[in-house]
Every structure is written in C-alpha cells, then in structure tokens.
N, C-alpha and C positions, 0 to 999 in steps of 0.2 A: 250383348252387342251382336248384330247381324251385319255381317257384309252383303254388296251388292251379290244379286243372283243374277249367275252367268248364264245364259244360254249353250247349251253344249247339243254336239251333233257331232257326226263321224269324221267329220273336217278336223285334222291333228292340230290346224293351227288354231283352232278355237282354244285346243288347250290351254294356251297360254297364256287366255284370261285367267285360268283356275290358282297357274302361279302369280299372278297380281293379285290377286284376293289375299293368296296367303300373305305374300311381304305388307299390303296393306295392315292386315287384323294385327300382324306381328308386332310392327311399328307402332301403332294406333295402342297394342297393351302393354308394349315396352316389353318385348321377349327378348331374351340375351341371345347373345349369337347360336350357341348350343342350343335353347329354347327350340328358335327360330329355323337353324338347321333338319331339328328332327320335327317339327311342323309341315316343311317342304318335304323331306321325305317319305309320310306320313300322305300327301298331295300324291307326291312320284307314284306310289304303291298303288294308290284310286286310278290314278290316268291309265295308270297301265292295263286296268281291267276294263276301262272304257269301249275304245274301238270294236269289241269283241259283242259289248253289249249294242252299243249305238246303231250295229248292223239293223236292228230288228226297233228304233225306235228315237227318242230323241229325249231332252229332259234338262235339268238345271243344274247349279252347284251353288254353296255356298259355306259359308262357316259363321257359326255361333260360337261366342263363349259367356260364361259368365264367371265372373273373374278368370281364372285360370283353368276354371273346366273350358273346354275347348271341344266342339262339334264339326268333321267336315261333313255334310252331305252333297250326294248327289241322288237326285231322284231321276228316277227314267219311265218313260213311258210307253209301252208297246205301242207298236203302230202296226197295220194291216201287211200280214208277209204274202210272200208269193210259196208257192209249192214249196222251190226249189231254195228260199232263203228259208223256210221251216227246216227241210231234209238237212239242210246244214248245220243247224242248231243242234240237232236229235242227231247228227250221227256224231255228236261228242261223244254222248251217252251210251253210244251201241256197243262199244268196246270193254268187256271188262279191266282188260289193262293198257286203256288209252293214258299215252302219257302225261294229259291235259289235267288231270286228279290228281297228278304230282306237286307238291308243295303248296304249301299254304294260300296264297295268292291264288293260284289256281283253282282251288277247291272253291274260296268266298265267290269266285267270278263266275265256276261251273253252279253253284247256287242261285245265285241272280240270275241265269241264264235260265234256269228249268223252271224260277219261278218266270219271269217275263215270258217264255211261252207256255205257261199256263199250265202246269203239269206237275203243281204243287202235291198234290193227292194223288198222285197214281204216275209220278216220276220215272224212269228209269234207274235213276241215281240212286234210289233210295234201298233199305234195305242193308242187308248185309256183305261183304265182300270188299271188293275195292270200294265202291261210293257207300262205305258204312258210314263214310265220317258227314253224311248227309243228318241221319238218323241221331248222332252224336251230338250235334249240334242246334237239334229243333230246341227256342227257346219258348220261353213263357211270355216273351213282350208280346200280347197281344193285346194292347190298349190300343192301339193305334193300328195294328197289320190284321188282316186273318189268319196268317203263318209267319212266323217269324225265325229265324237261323244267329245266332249268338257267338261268338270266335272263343269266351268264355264257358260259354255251354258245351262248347268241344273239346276245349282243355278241360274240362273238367267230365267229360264222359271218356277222355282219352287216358286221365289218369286211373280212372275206376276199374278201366278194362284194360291197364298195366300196357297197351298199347306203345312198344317201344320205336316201333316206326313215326308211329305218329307225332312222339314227343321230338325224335331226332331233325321231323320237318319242324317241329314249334320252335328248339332249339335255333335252326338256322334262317328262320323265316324275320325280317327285319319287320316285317308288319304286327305278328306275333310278340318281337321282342318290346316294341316302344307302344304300341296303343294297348289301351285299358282296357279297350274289345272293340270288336265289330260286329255291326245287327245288318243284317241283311231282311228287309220285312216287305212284305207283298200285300196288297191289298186292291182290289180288281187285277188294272191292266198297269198298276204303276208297282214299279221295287223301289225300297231306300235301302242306301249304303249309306251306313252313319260309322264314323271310326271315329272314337271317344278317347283321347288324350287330356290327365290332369299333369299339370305342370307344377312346381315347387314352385315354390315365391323368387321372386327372379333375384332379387338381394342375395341369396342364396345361393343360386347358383353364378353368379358373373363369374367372369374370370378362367372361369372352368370348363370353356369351351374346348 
C-alpha cells in the first residue's frame, strides 16, 4: 500500500499533512496503539530534519508498506540557490567541532544536506575526524542512488572501529533505537530519506501499549 504523496515545502504548517498520512496507513493496517505511536514518532524524527533541508529545495512525502514492513519517504529536490543560501549550507561543514554533527538525527540531516548541494565526492564532511561517521556510513544501495548513506552501515562501521562515542549517540538516539535503518541516497539534484520500520504482527503486540 501507498499513501497519498504530500507536497512538502518550508511552510511548517505543511507538515501536518505528513502526520495524516501517518494515522491514515496506521488505521488503514490496523496498527495498535504502540504500533501507531512509534510510526508517528518515526514521522516526528523526519519533520525535524525538514525545514533545514527545504531551505535549498522543495519535494514529497509518503509511506509504503507491505504488510508490516513499513516505508516513510521523503524525497527532495534542489532548487537554484543564491550565493548567500549556498554559504550557509557549507558553513555547517567549516567547523570541525560544530555542534550540528552531534547526535544521530543530526548527522542523517548533515548528509542529506552535503548531498543536495552536490558535494557528494569531494564533501567537506567526509574523511576522518568529527564527520568520520560520514565515511562510516557510505552504503552499497546503489540500485537506485549514485551514493547512498545507510544508518546500518554506520552501526556497523561504528562497532568495527570500537567507536564508543558514537554507540553512546545510537544508544540515546530514538530514531537509532526504533527504525531498522535509514538510506539517505542522491541521485542528480534529488535526496531520499527512507526510514525502514518492520512491525510484529499486531495480535501480538495489543495491549502492550
């Protein structure tokens, strides 16, 4: 199943097409209250990286599932910046210890961002140091992206290299603790943010909200 595709733009009140999408799909597959909670929250975690992106573009949202695997995306699209909306992109990047690379959330949103202005290959971010968890996280989904970014791929470069900072953000990161991963994938002038949640058979879980 496919929900309707939203429209989404830097207007906050657009968001909240995004949460009627969710309670519809929820309803529509019979998600339990628990289900349906950490669905929205899952939603909450996306919107919040929005606005940051939206500066520099516009783009859709929606959710898929089939049965109980569950897709939210949002696609974005670059659009033509001015000097001064680039410069402000790029001076995330300029800081080795800008606080904006701090926690989870942050890091998927500084990725979307260096890919949407176009600076996949020759990044700021990338490398070693603070934005190492750049390099961490480059994944293999490239059926669909030119470059793809995996939240899986990060835990799992972040356990290899004993990384105990990094596990302390996965530990307290809610987007880390509840989705199965997140792909961050570019290809020209558009990013997708996909965060992948499977769900137990809802019989299973009722009650246990």
């Amino acid at each position: 199943m496919k929900t309707d595709i939203c429209a989404i733009s830097n207007d906050k009140a657009a968001f909240g097409s995004i949460f009627t999408e969710v309670e519809k799909s929820a309803e529509y597959n019979r998600l339990s209250k628990k289900q349906t909670l950490q669905l929205r929250l899952l939603a909450e975690e996306l919107v919040g990286m929005l606005p940051e992106l939206l500066k520099v573009g516009s783009g859709e949202f929606w959710i898929e599932n089939n049965k109980n695997d569950f897709e939210l995306h949002a696609s974005i699209k670059a659009e033509r910046m001015s000097v001064y909306e680039k410069e402000d992109i790029l001076s995330i990047s300029k800081s080795g210890n800008n606080a904006a690379a701090k926690g989870i959330i942050n890091k998927i949103r500084l990725v979307a961002e260096e890919m949407l202005d176009g600076y996949v290959e020759t990044s700021s971010i990338t490398g070693a140091g603070p934005y190492g968890f750049y390099d961490l996280g480059i994944s293999a989904y490239n059926e669909t992206w030119s470059n793809a970014w995996s939240l899986n791929s990060y835990k799992q470069g972040a356990d290899s290299s004993n990384d105990a900072e990094a596990w302390d953000e996965l530990e307290k990161s809610i987007i880390a603790n509840l989705a199965d991963d997140v792909i961050v994938g570019v290809i020209g002038k558009k990013v997708d943010i996909i965060i992948k949640k499977t769900f137990a058979d809802t019989d299973e879980t009722e009650g246990k909200a």
